[in-house]
C-alpha positions in Angstrom: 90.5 198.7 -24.1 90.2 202.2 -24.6 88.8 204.8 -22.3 85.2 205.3 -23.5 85.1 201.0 -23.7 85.6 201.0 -20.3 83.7 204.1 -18.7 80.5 202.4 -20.9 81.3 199.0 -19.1 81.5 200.7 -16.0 78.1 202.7 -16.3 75.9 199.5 -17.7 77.6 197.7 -14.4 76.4 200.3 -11.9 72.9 200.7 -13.8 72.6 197.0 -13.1 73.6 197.1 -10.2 71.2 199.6 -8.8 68.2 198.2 -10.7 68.6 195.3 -8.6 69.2 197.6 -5.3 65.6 199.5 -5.7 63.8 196.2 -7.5 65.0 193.4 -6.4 63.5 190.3 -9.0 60.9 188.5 -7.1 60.6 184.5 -6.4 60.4 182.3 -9.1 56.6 180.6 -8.0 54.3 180.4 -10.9 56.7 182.9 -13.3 58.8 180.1 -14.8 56.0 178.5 -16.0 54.2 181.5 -17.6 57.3 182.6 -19.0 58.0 178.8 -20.7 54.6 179.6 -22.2 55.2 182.7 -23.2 58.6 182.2 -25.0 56.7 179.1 -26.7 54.0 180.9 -28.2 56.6 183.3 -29.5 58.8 180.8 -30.8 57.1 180.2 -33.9 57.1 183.3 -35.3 61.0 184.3 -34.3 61.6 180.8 -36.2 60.4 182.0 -39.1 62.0 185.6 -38.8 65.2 183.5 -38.5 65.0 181.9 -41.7 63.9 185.0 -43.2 66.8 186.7 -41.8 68.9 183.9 -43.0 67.9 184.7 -46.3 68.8 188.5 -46.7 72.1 187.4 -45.1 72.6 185.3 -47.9 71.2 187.6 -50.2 73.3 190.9 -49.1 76.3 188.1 -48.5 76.2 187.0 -51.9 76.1 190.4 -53.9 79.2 191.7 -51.6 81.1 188.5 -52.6 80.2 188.9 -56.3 81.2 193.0 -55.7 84.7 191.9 -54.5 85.5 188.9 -57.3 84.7 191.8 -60.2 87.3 194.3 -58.3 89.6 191.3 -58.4 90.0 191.6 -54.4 90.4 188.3 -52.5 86.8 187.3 -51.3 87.7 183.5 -49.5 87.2 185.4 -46.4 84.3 187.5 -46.9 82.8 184.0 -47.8 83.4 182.4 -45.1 82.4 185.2 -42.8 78.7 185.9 -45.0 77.8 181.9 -45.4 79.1 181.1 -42.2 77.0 183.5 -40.4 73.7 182.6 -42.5 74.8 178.6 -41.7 74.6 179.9 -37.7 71.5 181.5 -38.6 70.1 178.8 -39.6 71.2 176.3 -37.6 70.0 178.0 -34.2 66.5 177.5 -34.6 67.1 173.4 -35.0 68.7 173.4 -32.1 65.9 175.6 -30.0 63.5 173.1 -31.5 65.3 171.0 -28.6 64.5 173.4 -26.0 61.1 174.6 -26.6 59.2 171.2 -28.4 
């Protein structure tokens, strides 16, 4: 790690840190449940933002991989890493169907 990696690492620790010194986070009472509400509400709508991100990946992913088979470069890893991240992006919000249905 290099010298700025660690001096930001440092900072973001004692920001933390103090936040919770002056604010500490109060009991979970009744916030649990609002927030459950809350984040279910909003679930639709990030589900679709998913797919729709999905798609540009795919999109962007696909013209990249067609820009490195014309120069003749070897593109089986800029496929894997372009599908495979629009496959995660996909996949996540089947599996927060679990979670929030």
């Amino acid at each position: 790690m290099n010298r700025t990696t660690i001096t930001l690492v440092c900072f973001f620790l004692l920001q933390s840190a103090l936040a919770f010194a002056v604010d500490p986070p109060a009991p979970a009472t009744g916030s649990v449940t609002e927030a459950t509400l809350e984040i279910s509400t909003i679930y639709k709508g990030f589900k679709s933002f998913a797919y729709a991100m999905s798609a540009l990946c795919a999109l962007i992913g696909s013209i990249r991989v067609y820009t490195r088979f014309q120069k003749g470069d070897d593109a089986r890893s800029s496929i894997l890493v372009w599908f495979g991240g629009c496959a995660v992006a996909l996949v996540v919000p089947s599996f927060l169907d679990v979670f929030f249905k």
